[in-house]
C-alpha positions in Angstrom: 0.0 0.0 0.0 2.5 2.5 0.6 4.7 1.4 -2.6 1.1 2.4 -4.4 1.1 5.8 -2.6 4.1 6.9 -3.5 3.8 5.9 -6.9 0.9 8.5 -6.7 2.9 11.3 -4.8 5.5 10.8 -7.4 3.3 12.4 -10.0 1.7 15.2 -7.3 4.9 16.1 -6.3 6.4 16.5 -9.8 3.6 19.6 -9.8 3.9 21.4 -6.6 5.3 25.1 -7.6 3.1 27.6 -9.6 3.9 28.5 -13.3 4.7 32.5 -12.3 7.8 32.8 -10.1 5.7 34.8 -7.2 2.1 34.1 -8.4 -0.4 31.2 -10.0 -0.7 32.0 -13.8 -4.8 30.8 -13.0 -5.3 34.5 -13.0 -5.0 34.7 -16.6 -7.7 33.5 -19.2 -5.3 31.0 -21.1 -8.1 29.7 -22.7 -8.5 32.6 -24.8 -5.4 33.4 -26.7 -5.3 37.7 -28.1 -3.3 39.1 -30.6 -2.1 42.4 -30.5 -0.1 44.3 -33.0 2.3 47.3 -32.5 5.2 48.9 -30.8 7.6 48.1 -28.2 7.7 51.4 -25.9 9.4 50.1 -22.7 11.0 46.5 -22.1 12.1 46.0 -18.2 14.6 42.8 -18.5 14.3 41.2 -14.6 14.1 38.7 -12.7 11.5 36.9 -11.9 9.4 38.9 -14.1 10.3 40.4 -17.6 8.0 43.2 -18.4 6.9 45.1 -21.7 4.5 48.1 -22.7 3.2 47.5 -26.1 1.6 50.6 -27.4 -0.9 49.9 -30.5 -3.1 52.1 -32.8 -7.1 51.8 -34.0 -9.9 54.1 -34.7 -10.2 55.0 -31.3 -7.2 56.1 -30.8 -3.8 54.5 -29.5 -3.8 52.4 -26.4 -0.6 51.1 -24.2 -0.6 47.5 -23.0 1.3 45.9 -20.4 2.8 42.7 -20.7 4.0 40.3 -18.2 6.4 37.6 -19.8 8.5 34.8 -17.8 12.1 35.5 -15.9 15.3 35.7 -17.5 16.0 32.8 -15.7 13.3 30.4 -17.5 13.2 32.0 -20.2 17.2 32.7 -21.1 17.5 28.6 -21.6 14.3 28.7 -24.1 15.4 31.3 -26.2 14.8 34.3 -24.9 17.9 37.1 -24.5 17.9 40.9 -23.5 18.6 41.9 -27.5 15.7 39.8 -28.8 13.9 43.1 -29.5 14.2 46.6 -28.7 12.4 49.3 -27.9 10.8 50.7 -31.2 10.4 47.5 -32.7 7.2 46.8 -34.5 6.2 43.5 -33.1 2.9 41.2 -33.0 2.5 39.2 -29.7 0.2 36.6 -28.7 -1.0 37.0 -25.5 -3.1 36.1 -22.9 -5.6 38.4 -20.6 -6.3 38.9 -17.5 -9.5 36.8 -16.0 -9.5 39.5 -13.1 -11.3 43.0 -14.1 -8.7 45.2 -11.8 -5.6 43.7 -13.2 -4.1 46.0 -16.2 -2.2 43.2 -17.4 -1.8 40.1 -20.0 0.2 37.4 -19.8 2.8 37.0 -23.1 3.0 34.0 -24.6 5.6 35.0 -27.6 6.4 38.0 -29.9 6.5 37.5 -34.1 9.1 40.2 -34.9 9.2 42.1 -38.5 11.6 39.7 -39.9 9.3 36.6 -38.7 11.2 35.2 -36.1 9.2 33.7 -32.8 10.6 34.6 -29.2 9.2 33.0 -26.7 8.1 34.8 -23.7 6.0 32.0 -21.6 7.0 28.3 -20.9 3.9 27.4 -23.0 5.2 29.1 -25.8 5.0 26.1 -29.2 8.1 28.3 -29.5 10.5 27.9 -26.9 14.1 25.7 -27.4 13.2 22.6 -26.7 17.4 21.3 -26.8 18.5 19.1 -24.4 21.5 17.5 -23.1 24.9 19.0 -25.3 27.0 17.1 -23.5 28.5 14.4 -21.1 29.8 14.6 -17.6 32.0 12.8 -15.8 30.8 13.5 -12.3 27.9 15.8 -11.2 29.7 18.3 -11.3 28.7 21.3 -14.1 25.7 22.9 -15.4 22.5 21.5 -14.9 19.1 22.2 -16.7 16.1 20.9 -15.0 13.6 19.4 -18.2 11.1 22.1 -18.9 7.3 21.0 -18.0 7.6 19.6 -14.1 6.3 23.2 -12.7 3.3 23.2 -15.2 2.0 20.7 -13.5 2.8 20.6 -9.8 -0.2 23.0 -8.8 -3.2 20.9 -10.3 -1.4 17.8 -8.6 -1.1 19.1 -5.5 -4.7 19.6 -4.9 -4.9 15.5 -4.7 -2.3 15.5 -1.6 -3.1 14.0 1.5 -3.3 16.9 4.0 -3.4 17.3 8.1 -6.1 19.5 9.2 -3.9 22.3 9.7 -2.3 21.3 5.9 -6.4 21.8 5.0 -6.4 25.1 7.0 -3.9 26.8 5.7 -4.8 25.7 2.0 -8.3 27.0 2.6 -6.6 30.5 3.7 -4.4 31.0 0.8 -5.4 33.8 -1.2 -4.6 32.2 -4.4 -2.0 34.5 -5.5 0.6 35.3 -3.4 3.5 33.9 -2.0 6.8 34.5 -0.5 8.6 35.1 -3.4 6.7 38.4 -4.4 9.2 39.7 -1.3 11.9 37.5 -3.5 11.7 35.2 -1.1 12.3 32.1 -2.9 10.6 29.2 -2.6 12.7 26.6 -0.1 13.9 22.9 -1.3 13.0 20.7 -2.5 10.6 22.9 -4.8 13.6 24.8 -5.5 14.9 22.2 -7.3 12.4 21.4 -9.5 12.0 25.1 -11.6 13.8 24.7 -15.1 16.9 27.2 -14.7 20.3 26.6 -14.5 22.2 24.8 -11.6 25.8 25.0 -11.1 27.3 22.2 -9.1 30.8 22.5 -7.9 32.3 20.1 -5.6 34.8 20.4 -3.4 36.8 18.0 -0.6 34.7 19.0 2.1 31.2 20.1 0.6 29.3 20.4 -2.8 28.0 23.6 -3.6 24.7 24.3 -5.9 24.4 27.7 -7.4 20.2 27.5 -8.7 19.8 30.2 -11.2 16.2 31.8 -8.9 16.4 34.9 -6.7 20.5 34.0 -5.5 19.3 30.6 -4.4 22.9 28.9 -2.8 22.9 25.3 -1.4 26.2 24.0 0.4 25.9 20.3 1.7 28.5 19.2 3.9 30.6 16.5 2.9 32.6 15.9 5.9 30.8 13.9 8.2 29.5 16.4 10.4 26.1 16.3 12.0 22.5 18.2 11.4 23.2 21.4 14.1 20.6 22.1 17.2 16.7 22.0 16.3 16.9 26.1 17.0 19.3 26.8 14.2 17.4 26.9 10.8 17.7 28.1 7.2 15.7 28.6 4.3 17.0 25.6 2.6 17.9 23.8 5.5 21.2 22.3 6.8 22.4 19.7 4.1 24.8 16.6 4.7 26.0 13.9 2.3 27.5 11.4 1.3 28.9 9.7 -2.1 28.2 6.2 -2.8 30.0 4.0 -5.5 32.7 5.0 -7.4 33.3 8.4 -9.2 31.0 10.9 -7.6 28.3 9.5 -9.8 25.7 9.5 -6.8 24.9 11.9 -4.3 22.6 11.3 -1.2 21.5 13.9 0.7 19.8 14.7 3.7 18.5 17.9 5.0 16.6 19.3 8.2 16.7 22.2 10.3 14.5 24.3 8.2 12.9 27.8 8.6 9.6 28.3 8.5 8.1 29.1 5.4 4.9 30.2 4.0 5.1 28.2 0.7 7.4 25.3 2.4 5.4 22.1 1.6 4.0 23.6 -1.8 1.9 26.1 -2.8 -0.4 28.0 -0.3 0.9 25.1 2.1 3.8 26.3 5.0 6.7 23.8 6.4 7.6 24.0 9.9 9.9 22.3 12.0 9.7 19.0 11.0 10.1 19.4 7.4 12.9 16.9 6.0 13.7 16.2 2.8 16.1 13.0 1.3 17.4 13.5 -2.0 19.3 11.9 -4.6 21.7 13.3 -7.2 22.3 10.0 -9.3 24.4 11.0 -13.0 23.0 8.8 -16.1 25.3 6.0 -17.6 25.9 8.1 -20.9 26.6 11.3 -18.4 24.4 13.4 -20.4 21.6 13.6 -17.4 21.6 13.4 -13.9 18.2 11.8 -12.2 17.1 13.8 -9.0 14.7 11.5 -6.7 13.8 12.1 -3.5 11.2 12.1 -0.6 9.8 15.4 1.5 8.3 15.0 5.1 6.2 17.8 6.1 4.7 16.1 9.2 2.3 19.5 10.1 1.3 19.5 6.9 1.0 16.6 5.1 -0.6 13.2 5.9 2.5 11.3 4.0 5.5 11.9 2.8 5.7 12.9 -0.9 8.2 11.5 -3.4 9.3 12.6 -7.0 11.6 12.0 -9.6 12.9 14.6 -12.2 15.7 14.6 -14.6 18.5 17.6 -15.3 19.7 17.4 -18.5 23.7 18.4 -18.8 24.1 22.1 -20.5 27.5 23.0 -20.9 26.4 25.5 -23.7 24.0 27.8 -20.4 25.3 30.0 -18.3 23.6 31.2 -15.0 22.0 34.6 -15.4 24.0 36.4 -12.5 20.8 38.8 -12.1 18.9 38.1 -8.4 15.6 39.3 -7.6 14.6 42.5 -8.5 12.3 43.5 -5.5 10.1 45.8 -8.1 9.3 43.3 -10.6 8.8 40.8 -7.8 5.8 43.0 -6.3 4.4 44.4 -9.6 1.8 41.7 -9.5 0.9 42.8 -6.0 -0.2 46.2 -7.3 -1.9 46.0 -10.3 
């Protein structure tokens, strides 16, 4: 029986982080799919929220629209870059609007420049890059791309998770839109993990280091043998220890505790406390060109059973981590429209 329920976790967890980096993308009508034709007037490149003002022309008049597209971060690996278009270009973009009648906002799904070509500026753009692994690793070590498509559908899975009453509580109190993240405070592991940007992994004698391309996320799990620290020391990501097994840093287990609290710990709209703990393996393909991330969360306040998942990174030697962190700004824009 529980073999059969974590075969069934395995899929909720694999959704459990919404689409937007600080918001659910449920506030936009994405069945309905606009085009609008006209000119680029401002383009804010940020993270986690790239914005645009396109400013088009009719009978009534001229009109400005604001655009909300994905974060460098996710969008940088799918084809996205900060020269894809300027400021005075004559662009047509598909877009989505808002199902909220106070919001002044759509959602961008991609721009057709003059010359034809299609940038993406959503995940669920037909347009985005869809390469994968360029290349093979020896180790772990390197850059890491986590495959594109896991975050689309953690939210709708998560509603199918077995909660506490207080997990029922606190999902019940959730406004729907917000979480930590529009204070770009980012959301803790493992859900971390799972949002398609670039990880660096560098590995030293005494601890491996991840650098996760969302709002200066920094893991550092201790290699040397030491122990978790006191219950009253905590940290966003927790305290990590591990260990190789076999030969060749091919496999890394992990264990971390000691976390913070967190409004968005367990998943979305759900917090973490205390006695969050996640186990996670970092196991590198036979070929070298992916690395298979498993693992198992505890969120005993929260949630009835543990969860378990399984994603794959695909090796990208060709990506580069953005080196932009959260721009507080862009992070709250949602918040005030």
């Amino acid at each position: 029986m529980r073999n059969a329920y974590a075969l069934t976790v395995l899929t909720m967890l694999v959704i459990a982080t919404p689409v937007s980096g600080h918001h659910s993308d449920s506030v936009y009508d994405k069945e309905n799919l606009v085009t609008i034709e006209g000119t680029v007037i401002k383009y804010e490149w940020r993270n986690p929220h790239t914005y645009l003002q396109i400013e088009t022309t009719d009978a009534e008049g001229s009109r400005i629209t604001n655009v909300e597209a994905g974060s460098i971060s996710w969008l940088g690996p799918l084809g996205l870059a900060r020269d894809s278009f300027q400021v005075g270009d004559h662009v047509t973009a598909n877009v989505f609007p808002a199902n909220r009648p106070n919001m002044r906002v759509v959602l961008g799904r991609e721009i057709i420049t003059q010359d034809g070509r299609a940038i993406p500026l959503n995940a669920d753009s037909p347009y985005i890059d869809r390469s994968t692994s360029t290349g093979s690793a020896a180790d772990i070590s390197g850059t890491w791309l986590m495959q594109s498509g896991a975050t689309d559908r953690m939210h709708e899975a998560q509603l199918s998770w077995e909660l506490t009453e207080m997990g029922k509580a606190a999902l019940a109190g959730h406004n729907g839109v917000s979480t930590p993240q529009s204070e770009c405070v980012p959301m803790s592991v493992p859900n971390l993990m799972f949002y398609p940007v670039v990880t660096l992994i560098d590995i030293d004698d005494d601890a491996v280091r991840m650098r996760v391309d969302w709002m200066d996320s920094e893991r550092t799990i201790y290699m040397d043998g030491r122990e978790h620290p006191d219950a009253g020391e905590r940290f966003l990501h927790g305290h990590s220890v591990g260990r190789w097994e076999g030969e060749g840093r091919r496999l890394l287990v992990v264990d971390t505790a000691n976390f913070a609290d967190h409004a968005a710990g367990t998943g979305y709209g759900i917090p973490a406390g205390s006695g969050k703990r996640v186990a996670e393996r970092f196991e590198l393909s036979e070929d070298g060109t992916q690395m298979f991330y498993t693992g198992m969360l505890e969120s005993p306040e929260y949630l009835a059973a543990p969860s378990t998942w399984r994603f794959v990174f695909d090796h990208r030697p060709d990506l580069e981590h953005s080196e932009r962190g959260c721009d507080l700004d862009s992070a709250r824009r949602f918040e005030l429209e």
